[in-house]
Structures are given as structure tokens and as C-alpha cells.
C-alpha positions as CSV (number, residue, x, y, z in Angstrom):
1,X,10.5,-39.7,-14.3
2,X,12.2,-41.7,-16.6
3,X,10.4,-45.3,-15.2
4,X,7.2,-43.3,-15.5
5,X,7.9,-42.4,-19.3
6,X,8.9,-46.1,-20.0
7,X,5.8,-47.7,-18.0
8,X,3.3,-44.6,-20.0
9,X,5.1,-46.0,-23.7
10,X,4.6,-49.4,-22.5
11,X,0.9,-48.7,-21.9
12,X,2.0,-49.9,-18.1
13,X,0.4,-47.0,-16.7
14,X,-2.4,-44.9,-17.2
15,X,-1.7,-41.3,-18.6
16,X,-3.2,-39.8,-15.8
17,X,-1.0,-41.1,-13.2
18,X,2.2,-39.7,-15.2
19,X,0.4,-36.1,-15.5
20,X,0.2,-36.5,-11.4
21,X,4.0,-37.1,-11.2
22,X,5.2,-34.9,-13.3
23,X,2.5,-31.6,-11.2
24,X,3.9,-32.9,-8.2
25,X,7.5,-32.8,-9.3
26,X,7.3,-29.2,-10.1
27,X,5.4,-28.2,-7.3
28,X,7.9,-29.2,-5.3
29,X,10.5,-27.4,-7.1
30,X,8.7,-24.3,-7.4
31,X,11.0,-21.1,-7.0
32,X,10.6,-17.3,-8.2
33,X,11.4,-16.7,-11.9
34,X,13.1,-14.1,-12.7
35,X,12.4,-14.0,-16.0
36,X,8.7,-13.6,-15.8
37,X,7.1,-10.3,-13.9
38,X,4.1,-8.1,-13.8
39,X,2.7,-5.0,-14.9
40,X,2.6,-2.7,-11.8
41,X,-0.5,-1.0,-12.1
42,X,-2.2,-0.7,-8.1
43,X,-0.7,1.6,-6.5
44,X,-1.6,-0.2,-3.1
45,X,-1.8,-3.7,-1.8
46,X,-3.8,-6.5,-3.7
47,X,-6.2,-8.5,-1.8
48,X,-7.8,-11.0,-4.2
49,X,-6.9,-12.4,-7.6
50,X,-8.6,-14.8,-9.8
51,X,-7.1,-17.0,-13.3
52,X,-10.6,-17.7,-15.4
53,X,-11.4,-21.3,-15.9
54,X,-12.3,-21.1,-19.5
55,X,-8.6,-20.5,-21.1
56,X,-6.7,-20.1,-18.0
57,X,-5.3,-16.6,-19.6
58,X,-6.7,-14.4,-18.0
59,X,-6.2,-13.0,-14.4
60,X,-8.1,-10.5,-12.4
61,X,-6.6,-8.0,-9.3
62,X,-8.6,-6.3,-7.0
63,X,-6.9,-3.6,-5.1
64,X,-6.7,-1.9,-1.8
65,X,-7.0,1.5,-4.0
66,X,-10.2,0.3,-5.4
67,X,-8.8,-0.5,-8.9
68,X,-9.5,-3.9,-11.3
69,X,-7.0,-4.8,-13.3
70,X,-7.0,-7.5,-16.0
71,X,-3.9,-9.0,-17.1
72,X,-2.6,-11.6,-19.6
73,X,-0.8,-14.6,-18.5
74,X,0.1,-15.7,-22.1
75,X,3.9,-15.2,-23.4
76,X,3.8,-14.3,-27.2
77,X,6.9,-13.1,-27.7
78,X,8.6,-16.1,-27.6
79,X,11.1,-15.2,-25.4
80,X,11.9,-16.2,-22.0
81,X,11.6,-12.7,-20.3
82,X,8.1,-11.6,-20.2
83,X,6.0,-8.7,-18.3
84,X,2.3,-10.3,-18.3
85,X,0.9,-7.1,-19.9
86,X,-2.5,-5.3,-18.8
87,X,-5.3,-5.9,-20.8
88,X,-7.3,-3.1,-19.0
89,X,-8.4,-1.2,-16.0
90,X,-10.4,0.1,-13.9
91,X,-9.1,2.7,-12.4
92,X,-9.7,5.3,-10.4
93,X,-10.5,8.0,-13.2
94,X,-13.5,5.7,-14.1
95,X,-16.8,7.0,-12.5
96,X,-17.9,3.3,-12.3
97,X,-15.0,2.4,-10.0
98,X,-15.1,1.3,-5.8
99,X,-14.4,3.9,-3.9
100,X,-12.9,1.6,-1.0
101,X,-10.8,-1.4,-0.8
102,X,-12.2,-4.0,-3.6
103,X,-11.8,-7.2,-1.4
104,X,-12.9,-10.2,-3.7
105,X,-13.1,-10.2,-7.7
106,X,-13.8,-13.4,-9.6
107,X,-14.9,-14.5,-13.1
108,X,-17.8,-15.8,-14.3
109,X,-17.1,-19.2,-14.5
110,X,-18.8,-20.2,-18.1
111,X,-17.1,-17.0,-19.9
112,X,-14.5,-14.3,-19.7
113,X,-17.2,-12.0,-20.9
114,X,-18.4,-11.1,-17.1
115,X,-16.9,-10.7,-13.3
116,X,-17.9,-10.0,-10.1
117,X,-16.4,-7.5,-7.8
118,X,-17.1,-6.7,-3.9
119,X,-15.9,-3.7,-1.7
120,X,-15.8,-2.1,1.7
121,X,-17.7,0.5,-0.4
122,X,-20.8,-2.0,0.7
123,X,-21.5,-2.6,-2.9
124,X,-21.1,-6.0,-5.7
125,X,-20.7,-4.9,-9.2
126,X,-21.9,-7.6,-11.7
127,X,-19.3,-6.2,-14.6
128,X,-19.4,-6.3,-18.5
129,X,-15.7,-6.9,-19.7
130,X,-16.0,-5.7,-22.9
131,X,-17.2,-2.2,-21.8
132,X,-15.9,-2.3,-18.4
133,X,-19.4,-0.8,-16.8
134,X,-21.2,-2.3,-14.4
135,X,-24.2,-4.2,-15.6
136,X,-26.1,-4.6,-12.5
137,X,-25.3,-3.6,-8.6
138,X,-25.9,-4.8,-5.4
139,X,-26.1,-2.7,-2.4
140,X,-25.8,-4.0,1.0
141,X,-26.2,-2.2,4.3
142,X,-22.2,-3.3,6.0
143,X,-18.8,-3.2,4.2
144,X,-18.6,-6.6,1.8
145,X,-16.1,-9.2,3.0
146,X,-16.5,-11.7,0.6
147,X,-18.3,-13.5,-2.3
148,X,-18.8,-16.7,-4.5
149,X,-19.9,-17.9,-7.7
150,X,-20.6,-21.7,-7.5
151,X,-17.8,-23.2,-10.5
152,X,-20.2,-25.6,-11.4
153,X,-24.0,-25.2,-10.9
154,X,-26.4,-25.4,-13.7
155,X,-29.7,-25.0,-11.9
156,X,-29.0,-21.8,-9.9
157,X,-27.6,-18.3,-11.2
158,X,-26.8,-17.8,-6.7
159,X,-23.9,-15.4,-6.0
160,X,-23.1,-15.6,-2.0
161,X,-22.4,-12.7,-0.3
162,X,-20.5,-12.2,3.1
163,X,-20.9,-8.8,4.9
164,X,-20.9,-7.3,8.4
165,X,-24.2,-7.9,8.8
166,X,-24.5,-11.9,10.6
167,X,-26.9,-12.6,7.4
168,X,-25.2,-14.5,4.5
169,X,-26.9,-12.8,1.3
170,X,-27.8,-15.0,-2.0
171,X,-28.2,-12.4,-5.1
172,X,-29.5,-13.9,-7.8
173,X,-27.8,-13.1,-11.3
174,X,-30.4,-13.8,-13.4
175,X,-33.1,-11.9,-11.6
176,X,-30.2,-8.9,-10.4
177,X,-31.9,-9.4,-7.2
178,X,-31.6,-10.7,-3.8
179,X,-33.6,-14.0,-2.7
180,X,-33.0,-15.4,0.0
181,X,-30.8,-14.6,3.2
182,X,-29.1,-17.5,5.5
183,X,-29.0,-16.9,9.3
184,X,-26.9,-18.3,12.0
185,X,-23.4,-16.7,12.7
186,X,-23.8,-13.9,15.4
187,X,-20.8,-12.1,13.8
188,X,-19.5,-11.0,10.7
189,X,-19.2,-12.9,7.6
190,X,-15.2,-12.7,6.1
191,X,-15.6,-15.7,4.0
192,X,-18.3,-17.7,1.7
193,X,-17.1,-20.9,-0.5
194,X,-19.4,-23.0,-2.6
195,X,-18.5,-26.2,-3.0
196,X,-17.3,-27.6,-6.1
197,X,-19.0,-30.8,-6.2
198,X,-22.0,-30.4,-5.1
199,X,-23.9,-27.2,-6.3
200,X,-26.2,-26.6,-3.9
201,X,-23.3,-27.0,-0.6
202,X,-22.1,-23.4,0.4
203,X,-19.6,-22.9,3.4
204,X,-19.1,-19.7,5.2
205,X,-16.8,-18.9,8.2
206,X,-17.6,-16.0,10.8
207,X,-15.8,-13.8,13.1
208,X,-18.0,-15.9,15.8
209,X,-15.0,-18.4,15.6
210,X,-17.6,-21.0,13.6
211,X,-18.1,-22.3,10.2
212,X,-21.4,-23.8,8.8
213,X,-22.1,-25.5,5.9
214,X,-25.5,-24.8,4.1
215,X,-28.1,-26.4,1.8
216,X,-29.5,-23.7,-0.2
217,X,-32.2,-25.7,-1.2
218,X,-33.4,-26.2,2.9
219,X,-35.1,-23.4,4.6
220,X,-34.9,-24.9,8.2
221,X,-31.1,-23.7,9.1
222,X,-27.5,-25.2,8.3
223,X,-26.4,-28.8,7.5
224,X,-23.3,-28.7,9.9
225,X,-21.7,-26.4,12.3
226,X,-18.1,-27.8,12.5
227,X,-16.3,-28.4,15.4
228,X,-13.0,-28.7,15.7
229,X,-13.6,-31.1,18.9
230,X,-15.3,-33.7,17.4
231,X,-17.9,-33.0,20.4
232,X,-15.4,-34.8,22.6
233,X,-15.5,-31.5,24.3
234,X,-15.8,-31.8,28.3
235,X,-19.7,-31.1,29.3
236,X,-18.6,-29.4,32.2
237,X,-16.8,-26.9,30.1
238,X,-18.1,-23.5,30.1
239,X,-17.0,-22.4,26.3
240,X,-18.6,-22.6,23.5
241,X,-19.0,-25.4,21.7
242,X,-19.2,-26.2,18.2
243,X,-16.4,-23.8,16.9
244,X,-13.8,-24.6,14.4
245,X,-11.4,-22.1,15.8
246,X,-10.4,-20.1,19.1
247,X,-11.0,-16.9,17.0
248,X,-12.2,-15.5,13.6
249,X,-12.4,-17.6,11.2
250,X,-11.1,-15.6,7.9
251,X,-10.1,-18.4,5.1
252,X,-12.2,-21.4,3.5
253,X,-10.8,-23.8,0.2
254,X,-12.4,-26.5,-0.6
255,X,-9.8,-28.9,-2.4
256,X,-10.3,-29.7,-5.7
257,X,-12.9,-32.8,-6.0
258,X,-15.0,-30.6,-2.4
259,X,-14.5,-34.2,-0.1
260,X,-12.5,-31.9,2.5
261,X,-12.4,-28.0,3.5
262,X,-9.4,-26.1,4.6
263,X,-10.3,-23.0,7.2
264,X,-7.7,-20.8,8.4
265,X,-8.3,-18.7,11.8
266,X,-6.5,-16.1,13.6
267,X,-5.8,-18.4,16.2
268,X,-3.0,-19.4,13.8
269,X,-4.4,-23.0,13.0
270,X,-5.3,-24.1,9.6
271,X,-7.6,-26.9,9.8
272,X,-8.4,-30.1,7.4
273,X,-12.5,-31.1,7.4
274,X,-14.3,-34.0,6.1
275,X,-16.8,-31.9,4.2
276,X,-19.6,-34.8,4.0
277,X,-19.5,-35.8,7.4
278,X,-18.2,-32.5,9.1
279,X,-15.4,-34.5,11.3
280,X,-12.4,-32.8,12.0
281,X,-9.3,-34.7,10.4
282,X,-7.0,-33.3,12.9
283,X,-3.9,-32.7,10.7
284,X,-2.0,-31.0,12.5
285,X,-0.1,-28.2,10.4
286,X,1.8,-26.1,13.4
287,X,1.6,-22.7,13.7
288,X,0.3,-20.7,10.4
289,X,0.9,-17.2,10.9
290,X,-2.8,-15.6,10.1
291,X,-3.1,-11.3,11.5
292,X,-5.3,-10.6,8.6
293,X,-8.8,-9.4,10.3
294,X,-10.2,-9.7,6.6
295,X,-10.4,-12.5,4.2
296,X,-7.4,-14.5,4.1
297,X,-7.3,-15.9,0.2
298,X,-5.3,-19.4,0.2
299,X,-5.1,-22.2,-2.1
300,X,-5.0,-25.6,-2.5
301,X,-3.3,-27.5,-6.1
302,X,-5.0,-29.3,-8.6
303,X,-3.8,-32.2,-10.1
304,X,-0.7,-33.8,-7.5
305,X,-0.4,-36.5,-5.9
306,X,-0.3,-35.9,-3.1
307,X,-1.9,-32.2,-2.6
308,X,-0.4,-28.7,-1.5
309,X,-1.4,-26.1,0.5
310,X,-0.6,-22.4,-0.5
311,X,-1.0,-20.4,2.6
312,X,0.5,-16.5,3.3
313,X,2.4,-16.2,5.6
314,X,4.2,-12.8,6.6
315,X,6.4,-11.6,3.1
316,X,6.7,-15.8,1.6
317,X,3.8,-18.3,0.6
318,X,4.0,-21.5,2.9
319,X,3.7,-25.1,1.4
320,X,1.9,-27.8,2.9
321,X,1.0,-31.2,2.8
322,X,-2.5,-31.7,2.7
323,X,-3.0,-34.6,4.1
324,X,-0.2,-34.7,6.2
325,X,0.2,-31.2,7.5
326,X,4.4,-31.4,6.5
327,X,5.5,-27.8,5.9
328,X,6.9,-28.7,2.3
329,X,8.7,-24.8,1.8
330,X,8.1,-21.6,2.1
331,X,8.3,-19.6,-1.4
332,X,10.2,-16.3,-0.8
333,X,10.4,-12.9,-3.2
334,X,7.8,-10.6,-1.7
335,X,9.0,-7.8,0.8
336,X,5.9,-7.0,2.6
337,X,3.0,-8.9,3.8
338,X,1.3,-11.5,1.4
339,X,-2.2,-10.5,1.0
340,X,-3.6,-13.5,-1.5
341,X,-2.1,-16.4,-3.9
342,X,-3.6,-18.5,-6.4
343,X,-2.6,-22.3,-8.3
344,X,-2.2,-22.6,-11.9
345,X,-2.4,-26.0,-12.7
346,X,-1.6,-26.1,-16.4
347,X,-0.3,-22.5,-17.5
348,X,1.3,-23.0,-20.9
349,X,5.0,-21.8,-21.3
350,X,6.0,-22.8,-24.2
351,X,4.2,-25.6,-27.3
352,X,5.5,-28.7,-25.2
353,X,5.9,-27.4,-21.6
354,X,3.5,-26.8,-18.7
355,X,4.4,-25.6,-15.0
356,X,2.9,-24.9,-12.1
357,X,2.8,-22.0,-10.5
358,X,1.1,-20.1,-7.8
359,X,0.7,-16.3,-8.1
360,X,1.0,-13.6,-4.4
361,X,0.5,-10.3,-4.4
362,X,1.5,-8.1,-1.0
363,X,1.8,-4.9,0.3
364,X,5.2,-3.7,-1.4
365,X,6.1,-0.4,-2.0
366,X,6.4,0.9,-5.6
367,X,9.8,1.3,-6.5
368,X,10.2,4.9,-6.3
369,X,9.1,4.2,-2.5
370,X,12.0,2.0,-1.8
């Protein structure tokens, strides 16, 4: 570290290339903290969280009890053992909470004034966080298994929405209703991802064992249905062809600048896509545990060189390689199943210091249960 401080002072080396050092150097000394916790407020397991864009404060829970919770990531005490405190709830003594599982819950990417929630409950709720009511509400016909903002469209206002109904459903936020439906997949939907580089690219994976990749824009079907063969695939074969796994397919990430997509499968593969060309990279990263039958919610790091993979996997959070598959660790501290995790590229400890950090939630017992 210190030849990279020398060659950045000596204007050797651009500042970007230290910044990429220094994220992958704590990344791959990542360990629990014990000095920084959270608010227990669900009184069941978690299965989606989501740290805004705009200040990177800010992170939402959406529980298996139905509840939202907001917390704040920011220490102001300005000492080193801190609770990230609730900002506010909504919980179940609110008439305008889920009354199932809340499966996905995700900020508005241009503001911390709005989010988006989805349920088994069959129901989105568009939500106002200043008055923590709904302002609009989508009803759908099978539970809701997943949905997306696109982070960086301008021209479209297109949430996607995954159900248990084959049909992947685009509401539109500006108009509060919805447009258009994309079909395809002979199976549920458990996971929609929009990609962040181009705005008009969604990917969604099905419980047919496939994943497609759409242009919204195109009315005559999807772009690419991926194959994890390559179409090497024997002709005489009798199986299907054109899946990207040997079951459901429950997880998509696109990595940070959208050229590759990660899917996950209960098959126990994780697999590494060219997202232009739809080519299989064939990484091979072992056996990763996956028994979810929902969306599994992984994530991929911003900002190292090279990448990491954040998978769950039983009570720890494996590590990967992207581009090599390595198993890099696996982060221990929960003591049930890992439901979801999320990167923090940047959070701000302290006026000099920033860390990385990846946030899990499982299925742990309170601790009047234990």
C-alpha cells in the first residue's frame, strides 16, 4: 500500500487505481464487527434489503412478518460502538402494511423520498416516505416474487414485476398503471434485473430452469435465452435445450458496469454470462449451496480489482472471485440460514476512513428465543 501512496504523490499513478487497491484490500479482510449492530425490529426472517444510491445512508428491510423498516447507517456519536438506529416502520399495527411475507423492497433510485415494496400478499406498494402510506398499488393475480427499478433510465418510469403468473409485468410509475406484459417462461418468475448500463435491457430467471434477456422497446419476444451449453449440446439429446440451469433459476446480478450477469439455481451452480453476447463464460465456482425456492438476493462489489461475489450460503456469506470462480472466504456470525446480503462500497466511518462492507440478514431467533 505503501508503493501505491508513493507512485499516487508522485503522480505515477492515477487516483483511481489506488482507490481499487485499497476496496480490494479490505474486501479481502472483511470480518464481523463487533462494535457495530442493528436495531432488532422484525420479529421474523428478512428477505431483501436495499442501501439508497443517493447518500448511501439509508437502508431498507423487508420482512417475512410483513414489516418495512428503515434504518440509519450513519454513526454520529462518534464512538466506535454503534446500533444503526430505526428511522421508522411499518409495522404491523399500520392498516397500510403486507399482510404476507414482503419479498423485495427497493428505493427509488433519484431520491430517498419514495420505495417500492412487493409481497406474497399479490400486491406492489409505490410508498411515500415521509408519510409512510402507500401512494399508489398494484394488484396482481399470483403471489409477487420479485421486482426492479432500472438505476439508471431517464426515458422510462418501467418497474418489472415477477409473479406466479409465466407473464413478466411492466407497471408504469408515472401512469400508476400497467403497460405492457412480456411472455416467454412457462413457469414462475422468482427474479427480474434491469441492467445497469443499458436502460432498456431487463433479465429475468424462471422456475422453467431459463433466463431471458429482454428489449423492452421490441414487441416480437426476447433478445437471448441463455444457455449454459453454448448450444454445444448433443442433437440427439432429448432435454431441453437452451436452459441456464438444471433447475429453478432464483438469483440474477448484473456486476457493476452490466457487461456480465451472475444467476444462481437450485441446482447449486452460480453461473458468469457475457450479458451482450449471451455466452456462457464457464467459471466454474463449485458447489454453491442454493435451497431457497424464492428469490435468492446476492451481490456483486463495486469498485475492486478484481471483483467479489457475495453469495448465502447456509448461516455465513461466501466470497468469490468473479472472474475466477476462487472461493475467497466465507464470512461467519449468523446462526440460521442467510436469507439476503448487500455491498457498500464507500460507507463512511469516520472524516478520513471508508470500508467496505456487506450487510446479511437470516432467520435467527430473537434472543429471548435462544
Amino acid at each position: 500500500m505503501l508503493g501505491f501512496l508513493t507512485a499516487r504523490q508522485a503522480g505515477l499513478d492515477d487516483p483511481l487505481r489506488l482507490r481499487r487497491a485499497e476496496s480490494t484490500r479490505r474486501v479481502l479482510s472483511l470480518k464481523l464487527n463487533p462494535d457495530r449492530d442493528v436495531d432488532r425490529i422484525h420479529g421474523n426472517g428478512i428477505n431483501s434489503l436495499d442501501i439508497e444510491a443517493v447518500e448511501g445512508r439509508y437502508m431498507l428491510s423487508g420482512g417475512a412478518d410483513g414489516v418495512i423498516v428503515i434504518y440509519d447507517l450513519e454513526n454520529f456519536s462518534g464512538k466506535p460502538q454503534y446500533t444503526c438506529k430505526t428511522v421508522c416502520t411499518v409495522g404491523r399495527s399500520s392498516r397500510h402494511v403486507h399482510k404476507f411475507s414482503v419479498e423485495t423492497v427497493q428505493w427509488y433510485p433519484y431520491d430517498t423520498g419514495m420505495f417500492v415494496s412487493s409481497s406474497f400478499d399479490k400486491t406492489m406498494k409505490v410508498w411515500d416516505t415521509e408519510t409512510l402510506k402507500p401512494a399508489d398499488v398494484f394488484e396482481f393475480e399470483g403471489n409477487v416474487y420479485s421486482h426492479h427499478l432500472s438505476p439508471i433510465a431517464r426515458k422510462h418510469s418501467l418497474i418489472a414485476v415477477g409473479t406466479k403468473n409465466p407473464k413478466i409485468q411492466l407497471c408504469d410509475l408515472k401512469s400508476g398503471s400497467r403497460i405492457h406484459v412480456l411472455q416467454g417462461h412457462r413457469a414462475e418468475v422468482l427474479s427480474v434485473r434491469w441492467s445497469p448500463r443499458y436502460e432498456h435491457i431487463l433479465a429475468t430467471a424462471s422456475a422453467d430452469s431459463k433466463v431471458k434477456v429482454w428489449d423492452v422497446r421490441r414487441a416480437s419476444g426476447s433478445l437471448l435465452t441463455l444457455d449454459q451449453h453454448n448450444g454445444e449440446k448433443s442433437k440427439a439429446s432429448s432435454e431441453a435445450v437452451n436452459t441456464a440451469h438444471n433447475g429453478r433459476v432464483n438469483g440474477l446480478c448484473f456486476t457493476g458496469d452490466g457487461l456480465y450477469l451472475l444467476t444462481t439455481g437450485t441446482d447449486d451452480r452460480m453461473r458468469l454470462w457475457n450479458s451482450a453476447t449471451g455466452e456462457n463464460t464457464l467459471v466454474n465456482y463449485g458447489k454453491v449451496c442454493n435451497e431457497s425456492r424464492k428469490r435468492l438476493q446476492f451481490t456483486v462489489s463495486h469498485g475492486c480489482s478484481p471483483e467479489f461475489v457475495f453469495v448465502p450460503c447456509g448461516s455465513s456469506v461466501a466470497v468469490y472471485a468473479l472472474h475466477t470462480g476462487e472461493l475467497v472466504t466465507m464470512l461467519r456470525g449468523h446462526y440460521n440460514n442467510v436469507d439476503c446480503c448487500e455491498f457498500h462500497p464507500d460507507y463512511q466511518v469516520s472524516h478520513t476512513e471508508k470500508f467496505a462492507i456487506t450487510m446479511a440478514v437470516s432467520n435467527e431467533p430473537l434472543p429471548s428465543d435462544r
